[in-house]
C-alpha positions in Angstrom: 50.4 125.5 90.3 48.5 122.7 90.2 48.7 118.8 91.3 48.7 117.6 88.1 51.7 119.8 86.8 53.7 118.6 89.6 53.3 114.8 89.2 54.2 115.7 85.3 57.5 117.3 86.7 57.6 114.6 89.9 57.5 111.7 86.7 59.8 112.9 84.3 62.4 113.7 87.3 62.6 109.9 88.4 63.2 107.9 85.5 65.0 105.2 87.9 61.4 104.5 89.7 59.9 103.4 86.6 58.9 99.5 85.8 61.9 98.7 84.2 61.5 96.4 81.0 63.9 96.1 78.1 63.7 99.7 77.2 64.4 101.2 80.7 65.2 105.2 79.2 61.5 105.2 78.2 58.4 106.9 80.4 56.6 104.4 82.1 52.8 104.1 80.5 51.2 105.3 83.4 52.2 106.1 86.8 50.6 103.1 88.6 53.6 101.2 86.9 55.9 102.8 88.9 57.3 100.5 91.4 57.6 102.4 94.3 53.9 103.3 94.0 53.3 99.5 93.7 55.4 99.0 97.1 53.1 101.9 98.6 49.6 100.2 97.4 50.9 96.8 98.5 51.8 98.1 102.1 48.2 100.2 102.1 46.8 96.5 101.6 48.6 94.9 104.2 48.2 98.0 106.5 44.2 97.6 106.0 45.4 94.0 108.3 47.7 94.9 110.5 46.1 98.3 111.6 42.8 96.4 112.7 44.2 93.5 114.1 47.0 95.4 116.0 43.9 97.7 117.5 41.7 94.8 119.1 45.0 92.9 120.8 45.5 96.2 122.5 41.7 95.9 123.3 41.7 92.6 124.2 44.4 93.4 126.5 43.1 96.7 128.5 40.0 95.0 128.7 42.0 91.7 131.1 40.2 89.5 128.8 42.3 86.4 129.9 41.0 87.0 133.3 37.0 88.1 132.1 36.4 86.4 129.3 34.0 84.2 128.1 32.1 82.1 125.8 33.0 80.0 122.1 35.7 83.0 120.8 37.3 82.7 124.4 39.8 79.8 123.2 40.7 81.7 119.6 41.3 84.9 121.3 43.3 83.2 124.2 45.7 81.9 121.5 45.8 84.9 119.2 46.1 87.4 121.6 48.2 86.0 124.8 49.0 82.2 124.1 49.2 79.4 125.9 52.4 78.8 127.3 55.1 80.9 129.1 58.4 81.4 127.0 60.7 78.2 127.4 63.4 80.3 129.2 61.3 79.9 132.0 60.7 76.5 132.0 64.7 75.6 131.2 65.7 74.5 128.0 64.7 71.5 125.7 65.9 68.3 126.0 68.7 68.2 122.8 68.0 65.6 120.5 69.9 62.5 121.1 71.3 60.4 117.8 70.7 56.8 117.7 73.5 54.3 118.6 73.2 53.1 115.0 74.7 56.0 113.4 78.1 55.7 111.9 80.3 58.0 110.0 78.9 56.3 106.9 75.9 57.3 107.4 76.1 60.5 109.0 78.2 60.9 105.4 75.4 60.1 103.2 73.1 62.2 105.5 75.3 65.0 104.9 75.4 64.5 101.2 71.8 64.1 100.7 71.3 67.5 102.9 73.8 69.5 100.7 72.4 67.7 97.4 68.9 68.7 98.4 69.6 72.2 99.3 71.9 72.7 95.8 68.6 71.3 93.9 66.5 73.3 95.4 67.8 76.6 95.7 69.3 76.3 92.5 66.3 75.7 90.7 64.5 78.2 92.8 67.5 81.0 91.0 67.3 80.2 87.6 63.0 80.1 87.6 62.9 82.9 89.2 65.3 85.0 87.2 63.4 83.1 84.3 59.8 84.1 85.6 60.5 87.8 86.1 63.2 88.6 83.3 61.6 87.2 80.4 58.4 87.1 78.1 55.8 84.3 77.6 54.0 83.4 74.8 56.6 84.9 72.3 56.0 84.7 68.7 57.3 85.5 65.2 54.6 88.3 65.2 54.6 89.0 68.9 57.0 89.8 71.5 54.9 88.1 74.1 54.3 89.8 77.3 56.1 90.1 81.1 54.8 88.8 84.1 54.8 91.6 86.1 53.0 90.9 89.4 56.0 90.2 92.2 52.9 90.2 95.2 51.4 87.4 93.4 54.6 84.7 92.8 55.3 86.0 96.3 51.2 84.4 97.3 51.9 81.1 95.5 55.5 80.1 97.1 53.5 80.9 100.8 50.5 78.8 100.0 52.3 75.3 99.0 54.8 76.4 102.1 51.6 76.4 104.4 50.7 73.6 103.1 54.1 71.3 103.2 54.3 73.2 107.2 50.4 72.0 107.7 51.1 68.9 106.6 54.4 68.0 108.8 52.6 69.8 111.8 50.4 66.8 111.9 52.1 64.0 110.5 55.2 64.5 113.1 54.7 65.5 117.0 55.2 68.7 117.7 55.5 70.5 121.5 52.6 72.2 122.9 52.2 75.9 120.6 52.9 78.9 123.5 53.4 81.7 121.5 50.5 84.4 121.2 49.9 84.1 116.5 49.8 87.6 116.3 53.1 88.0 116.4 54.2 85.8 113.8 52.0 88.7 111.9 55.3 91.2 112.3 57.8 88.6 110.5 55.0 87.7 107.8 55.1 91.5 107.2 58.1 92.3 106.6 59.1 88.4 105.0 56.5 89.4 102.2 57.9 93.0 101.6 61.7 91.1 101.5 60.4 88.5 99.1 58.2 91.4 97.2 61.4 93.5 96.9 63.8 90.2 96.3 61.7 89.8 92.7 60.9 93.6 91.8 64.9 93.9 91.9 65.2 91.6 89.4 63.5 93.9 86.8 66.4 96.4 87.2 69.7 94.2 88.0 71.2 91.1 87.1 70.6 88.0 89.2 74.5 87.7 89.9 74.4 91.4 91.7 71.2 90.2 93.6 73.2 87.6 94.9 76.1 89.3 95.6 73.9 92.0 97.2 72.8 89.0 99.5 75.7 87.1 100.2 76.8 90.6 101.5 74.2 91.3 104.2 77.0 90.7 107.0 77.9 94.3 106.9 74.8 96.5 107.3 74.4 94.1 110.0 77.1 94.4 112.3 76.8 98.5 111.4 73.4 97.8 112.9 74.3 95.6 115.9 77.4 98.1 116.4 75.0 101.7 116.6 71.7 100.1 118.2 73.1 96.9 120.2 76.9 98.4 121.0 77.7 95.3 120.0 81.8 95.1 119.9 83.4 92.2 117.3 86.4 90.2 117.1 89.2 91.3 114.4 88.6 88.9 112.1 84.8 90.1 111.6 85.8 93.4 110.7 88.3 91.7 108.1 86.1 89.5 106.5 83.2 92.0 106.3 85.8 94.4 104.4 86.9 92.0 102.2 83.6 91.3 101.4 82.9 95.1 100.8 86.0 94.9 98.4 85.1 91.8 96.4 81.6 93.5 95.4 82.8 96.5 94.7 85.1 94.6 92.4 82.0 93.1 91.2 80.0 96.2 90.4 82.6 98.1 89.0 84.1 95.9 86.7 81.4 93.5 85.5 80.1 94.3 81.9 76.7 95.9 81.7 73.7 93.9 81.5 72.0 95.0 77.8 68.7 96.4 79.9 70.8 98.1 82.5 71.6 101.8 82.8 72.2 103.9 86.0 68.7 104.7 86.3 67.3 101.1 86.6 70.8 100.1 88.3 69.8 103.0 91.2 66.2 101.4 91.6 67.8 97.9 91.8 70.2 99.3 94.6 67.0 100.5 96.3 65.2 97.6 96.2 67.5 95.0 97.2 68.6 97.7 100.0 64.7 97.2 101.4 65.2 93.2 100.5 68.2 93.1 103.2 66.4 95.5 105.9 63.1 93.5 105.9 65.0 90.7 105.9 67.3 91.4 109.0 64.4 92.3 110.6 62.2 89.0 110.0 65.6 87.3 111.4 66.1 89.0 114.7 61.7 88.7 114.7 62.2 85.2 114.4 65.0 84.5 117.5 62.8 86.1 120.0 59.9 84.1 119.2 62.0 81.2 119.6 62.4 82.3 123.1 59.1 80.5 123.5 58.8 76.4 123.0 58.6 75.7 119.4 59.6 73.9 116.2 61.1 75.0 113.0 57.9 73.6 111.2 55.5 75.7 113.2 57.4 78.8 112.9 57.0 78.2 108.8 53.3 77.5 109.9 52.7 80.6 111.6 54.7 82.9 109.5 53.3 81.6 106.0 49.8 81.3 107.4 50.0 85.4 107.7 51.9 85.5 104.8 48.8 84.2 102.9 46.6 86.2 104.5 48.3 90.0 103.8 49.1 89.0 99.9 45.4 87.3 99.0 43.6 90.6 101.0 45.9 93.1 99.3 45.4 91.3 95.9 42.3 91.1 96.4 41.9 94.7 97.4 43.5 95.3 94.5 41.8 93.4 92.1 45.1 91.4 91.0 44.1 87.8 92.2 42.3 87.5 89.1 44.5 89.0 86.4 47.2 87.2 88.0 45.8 83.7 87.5 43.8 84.9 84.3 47.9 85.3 83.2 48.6 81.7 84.2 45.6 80.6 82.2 46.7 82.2 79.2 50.4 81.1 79.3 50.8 77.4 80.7 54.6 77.6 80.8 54.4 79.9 83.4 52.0 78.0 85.3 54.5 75.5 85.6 57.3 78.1 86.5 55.4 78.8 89.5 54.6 75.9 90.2 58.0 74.8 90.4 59.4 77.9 92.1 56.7 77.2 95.0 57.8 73.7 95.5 61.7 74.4 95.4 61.0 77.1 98.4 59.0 74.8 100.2 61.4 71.8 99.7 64.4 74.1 100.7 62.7 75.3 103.8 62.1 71.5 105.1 66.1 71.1 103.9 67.2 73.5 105.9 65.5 73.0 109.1 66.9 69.1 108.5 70.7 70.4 108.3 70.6 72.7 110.9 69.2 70.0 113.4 71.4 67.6 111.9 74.7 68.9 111.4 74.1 72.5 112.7 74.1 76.0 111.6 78.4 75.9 110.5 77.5 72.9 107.8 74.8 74.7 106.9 76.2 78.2 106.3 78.7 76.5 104.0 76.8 74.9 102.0 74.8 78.0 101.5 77.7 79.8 100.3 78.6 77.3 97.9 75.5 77.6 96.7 75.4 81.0 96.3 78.9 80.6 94.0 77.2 77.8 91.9 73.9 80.3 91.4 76.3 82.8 90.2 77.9 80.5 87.7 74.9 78.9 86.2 73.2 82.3 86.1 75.8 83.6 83.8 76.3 80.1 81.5 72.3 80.1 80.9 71.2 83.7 80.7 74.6 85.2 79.3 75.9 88.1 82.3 79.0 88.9 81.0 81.7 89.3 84.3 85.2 89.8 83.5 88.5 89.1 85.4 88.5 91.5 87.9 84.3 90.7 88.3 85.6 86.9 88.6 87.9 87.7 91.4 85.6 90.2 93.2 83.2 86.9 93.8 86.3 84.6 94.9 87.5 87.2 97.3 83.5 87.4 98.7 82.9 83.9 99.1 86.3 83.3 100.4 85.8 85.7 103.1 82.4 84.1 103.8 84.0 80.7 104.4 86.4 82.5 106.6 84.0 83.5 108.7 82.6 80.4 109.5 86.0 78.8 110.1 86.3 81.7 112.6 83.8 81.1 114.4 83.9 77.0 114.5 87.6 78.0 116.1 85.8 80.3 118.2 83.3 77.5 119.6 85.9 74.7 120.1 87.9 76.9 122.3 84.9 77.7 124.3 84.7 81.4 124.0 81.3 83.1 122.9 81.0 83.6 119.1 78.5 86.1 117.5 75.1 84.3 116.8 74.1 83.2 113.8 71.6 84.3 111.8 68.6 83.2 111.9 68.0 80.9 108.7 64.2 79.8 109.0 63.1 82.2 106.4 65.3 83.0 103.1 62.6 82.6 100.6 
């Protein structure tokens, strides 16, 4: 038989892998709108990168060029390639930072309400556009149904530029330490931040915004299955509590919520898949992220060096791909959604500077709370302005997972006043 009778057969067997759309039962218009083949070109764009680059800093380093080298490209290579400074382990660890002696409770009050009000803006906002960008049409008519924006690797390009930008911008206007770390390897957690955020959008074509969060908020899980068969990690009782009741208030969820009018099990499978990848690349950027901060380093010039590779993978695979210019021919056409992006780009960059503010401020317990109520609000306004219907028994299922994730962070501030060792943190530089 031939190829071309197999991809026929191949096609009409995986309905779920389709585009999505609001008529998800029908064949996709050609196979390039199949998502996963999207995911593959995307990755073949970033691979034409990685591949390259990953070859000469092997070169670089067989040939001792640190020792040998020479010449104008010696400092570029010297930074790229094997960095400046050792890790900060080895030099002890930084000074912490000292508040002033004219902080009072007042104040540290309003600090704390201007942190949570700036994180609930932001990410807030950031939910509703984007489930607004990627769920519905622009340039709807009385004639014309308008049309969808499509493109997830191209939002994905705008919310990195501004974030360089806003990360540029506070490298130089505040002091920052001397940079040790070799940039290449902020290369690994650009990867796989862009594939998260690539697959964070796409699922939105195929689930509801309430299930994506849900999916998120319950990440604790695959995690400690992962620390438990590669790390032998061991937890305390009350981890393996909460992450079951968290297992128990989204199944709840799923299972009882009404159906979204473009859903089915085919497009509901796809979602599954995708936000599945969004929580392994995800995991992944998070542990990338701790090691590098092995070496001395701010927030700010982690967002740098992550988004500055971020920008470069998405504009060289658009461009490969020729969607750099359909992309902004799209925002030309349709100035609303100019504006949606826009807006979405400055609410991630804004919520990146918020969070490294509350963690250094009030540290990573304050933070994870107000998260969490976030997460709960996102919910709620999701449903009150684009109509998800969730029953009772959906209702509860959310209470019983946010309830479980304020339990664990009660757990664990018990767990730190009586001096014992508590599971870290995640890592919360990246989340959009």
């Amino acid at each position: 038989m031939d190829a071309r009778w197999w991809a026929v057969v191949v096609l009409a067997a995986l309905p779920s892998l389709g585009a999505g759309g609001e008529t998800p039962e029908a064949p996709p218009e050609s196979w390039t709108q199949l998502w996963f083949f999207r995911f593959l070109v995307n990755a073949a764009g970033y691979a034409s990168f990685m591949v390259p680059g990953y070859l000469l800093v092997q070169y670089f380093r067989r040939k001792n060029y640190l020792e040998t080298g020479r010449g104008l490209c010696f400092p570029l290579v010297k930074a790229c390639v094997f960095g400046n400074e050792p890790k900060a382990s080895e030099e002890g660890p930084l000074a912490p930072r000292t508040e002033t002696s004219e902080t009072t409770p007042m104040w540290q009050a309003l600090k704390l309400l201007f942190c949570a009000v700036g994180l609930q803006v932001s990410y807030l906002t950031w939910g509703v556009l984007q489930e607004r960008v990627m769920t519905r049409s622009y340039g709807a008519t009385a004639t014309s149904p308008g049309e969808h924006f499509t493109d997830s690797q191209f939002l994905v390009l705008m919310n990195r530029v501004l974030a360089l930008i806003v990360a540029g911008f506070a490298c130089i206007l505040c002091k920052q330490p001397r940079h040790g770390a070799p940039m290449y390897r902020y290369s690994f957690a650009s990867l796989s931040n862009v594939l998260s955020s690539w697959c964070q959008y796409e699922a939105l074509k195929f689930v509801s915004f309430p299930t994506q969060v849900l999916a998120k908020a319950s990440k604790v899980i695959p995690v400690m299955l992962m620390g438990k068969l590669v790390s032998r990690r061991s937890y305390e009782h009350w981890e393996y509590l909460t992450a079951g009741l968290i297992s128990i208030g989204v199944s709840m969820f799923l299972l009882s919520s009404g159906p979204e009018p473009r859903s089915s099990p085919a497009t509901t499978l796809s979602g599954l898949i995708l936000l599945a990848g969004y929580i392994a690349f995800d995991s992944f950027t998070s542990n990338w992220q701790d090691a590098l901060f092995a070496y001395k380093m701010s927030s700010v010039q982690m967002m740098f060096g992550v988004n500055f590779f971020s920008c470069l993978f998405t504009v060289g695979s658009l461009l490969e791909q020729g969607a750099l210019l359909e992309g902004t021919h799209f925002m030309g056409r349709h100035s609303e959604f100019a504006a949606h992006a826009l807006l979405l780009s400055v609410c991630s960059a804004c919520g990146q500077l918020f969070i490294f503010y509350t963690i250094g401020q009030f540290g990573a317990a304050a933070f994870t709370i107000i998260m969490t109520l976030r997460q709960a609000f996102a919910i709620l306004l999701s449903c009150l302005l684009y109509g998800h219907t969730v029953t009772v028994v959906g209702g509860l299922g959310v209470a019983v997972v946010f309830t479980a994730l304020l339990l664990r962070v009660y757990a664990r501030g018990r767990l730190k006043q009586r001096g014992k060792k508590a599971v870290p943190n995640e890592s919360p530089v990246q989340k959009v």
